[in-house]
N, C-alpha and C positions, 0 to 999 in steps of 0.2 A: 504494500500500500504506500502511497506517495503522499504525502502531506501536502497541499497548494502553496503552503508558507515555507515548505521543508525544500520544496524544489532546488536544484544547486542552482547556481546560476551560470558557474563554469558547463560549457555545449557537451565536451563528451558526458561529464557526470550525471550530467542531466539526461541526455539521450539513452544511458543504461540504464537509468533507475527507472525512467517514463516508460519505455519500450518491456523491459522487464516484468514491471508492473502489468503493463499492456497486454503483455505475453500471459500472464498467468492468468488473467482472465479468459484471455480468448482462445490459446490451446485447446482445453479440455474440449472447449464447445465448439468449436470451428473446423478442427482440423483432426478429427479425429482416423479420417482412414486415409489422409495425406496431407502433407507437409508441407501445403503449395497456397500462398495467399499469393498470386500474382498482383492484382489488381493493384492492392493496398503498396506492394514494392515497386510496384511501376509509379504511382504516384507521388509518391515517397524518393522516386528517382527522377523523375522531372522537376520538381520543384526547385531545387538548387540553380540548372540552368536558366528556367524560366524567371528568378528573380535575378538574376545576373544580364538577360534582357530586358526586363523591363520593371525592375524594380519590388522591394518585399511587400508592399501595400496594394499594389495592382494583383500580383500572382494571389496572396491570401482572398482578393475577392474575388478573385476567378473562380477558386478552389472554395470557398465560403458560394458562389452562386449555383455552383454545381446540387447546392444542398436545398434543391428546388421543389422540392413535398414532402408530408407528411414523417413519412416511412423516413425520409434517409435524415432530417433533422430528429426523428426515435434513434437512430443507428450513433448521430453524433453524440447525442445524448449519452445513448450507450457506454461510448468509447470514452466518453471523457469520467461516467461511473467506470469503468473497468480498471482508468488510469489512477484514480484518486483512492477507489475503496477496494478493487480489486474484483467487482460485483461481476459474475459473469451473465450474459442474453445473449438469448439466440439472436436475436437483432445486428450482435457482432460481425455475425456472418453473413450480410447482407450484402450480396454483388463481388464477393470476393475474388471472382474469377471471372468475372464479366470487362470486358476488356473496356467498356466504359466507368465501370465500377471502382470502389475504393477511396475517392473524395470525402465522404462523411468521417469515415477511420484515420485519413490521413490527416484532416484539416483538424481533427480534435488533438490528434498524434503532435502535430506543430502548435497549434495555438494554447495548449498546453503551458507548454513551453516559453510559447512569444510574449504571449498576455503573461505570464509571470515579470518576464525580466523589464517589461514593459509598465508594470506597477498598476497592471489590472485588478481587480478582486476577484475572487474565486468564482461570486455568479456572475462575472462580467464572461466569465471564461466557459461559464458550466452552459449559461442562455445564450444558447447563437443568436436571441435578436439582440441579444445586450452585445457580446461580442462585436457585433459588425456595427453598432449603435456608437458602442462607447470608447471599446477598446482599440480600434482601427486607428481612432485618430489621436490614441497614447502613443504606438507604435509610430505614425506617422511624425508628430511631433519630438518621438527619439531618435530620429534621422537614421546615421549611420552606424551609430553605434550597436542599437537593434538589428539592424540587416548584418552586421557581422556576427554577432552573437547569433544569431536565425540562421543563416549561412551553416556554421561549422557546426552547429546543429542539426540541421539539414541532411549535411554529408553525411555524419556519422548514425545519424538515422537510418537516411538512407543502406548506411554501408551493411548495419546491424540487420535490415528485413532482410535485404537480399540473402542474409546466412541462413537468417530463422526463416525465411518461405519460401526459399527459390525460386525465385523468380524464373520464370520462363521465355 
């Protein structure tokens, strides 16, 4: 379990403890007769270069617009209970392998993260409308110092699904 206050704020440490956490929720319930979330590691893989194009506030609401009904704002819901209390839902598994899939896991996966070191509060982070309400224009207003911290966070994200789901 990850505490929102406990979060590191150093990227890798954080990226192990988030993911980790991440992990033991979603394991048991996701992946139990294979070892494969692609969706969630391809996204989780693009995101680094697409903020390197066109910056961490445009990519986060790309990937925050993606979370366009019902179900996949239950899923980010989900994801950000899995990350903070360890709670596991089938909800987890929502589009895993759907090659458009994996947006609601990833963006809770990052924003995590981002809204911590960004001096969001915990339901700024937990309510994606609060998220994209409140939190967007904390990040935005810590310019670069957030997009590097989100960056090497990013990476080693990134680096950690592809071990644990193998990516395809």
């Amino acid at each position: 379990m990850v505490s929102f206050k406990d979060i590191p704020q150093e990227p890798i440490k954080a990226a192990l403890k988030i993911l980790s956490s991440f992990d033991k929720a979603f394991r048991p319930q996701c992946l139990k007769t294979r070892d494969e979330a692609p969706a969630i590691s391809r996204r989780l893989e693009e995101f680094p270069s697409l903020t390197l194009q066109v910056g961490l506030v445009p990519t986060l609401t790309f990937y925050l617009s993606k979370i366009d009904e019902k179900a996949k704002i239950e899923v980010y819901n989900a994801t950000i209970t899995a990350i903070l209390e360890e709670v596991s839902s089938n909800r987890l598994c929502s589009d895993i392998e759907n090659a458009g899939g994996g947006y609601p896991q990833a963006s809770a996966l990052l924003a995590t993260y981002i809204g911590n070191v960004a001096g969001c509060n915990e339901n700024e982070v937990k309510i994606l409308e609060q998220y994209i309400v409140n939190c967007l224009s904390k990040i935005e207003q810590e310019g670069a110092r957030i997009e590097k911290l989100a960056l090497n966070y990013a990476y080693e994200l990134k680096k950690l699904a592809n071990a644990l789901y193998h990516r395809v």
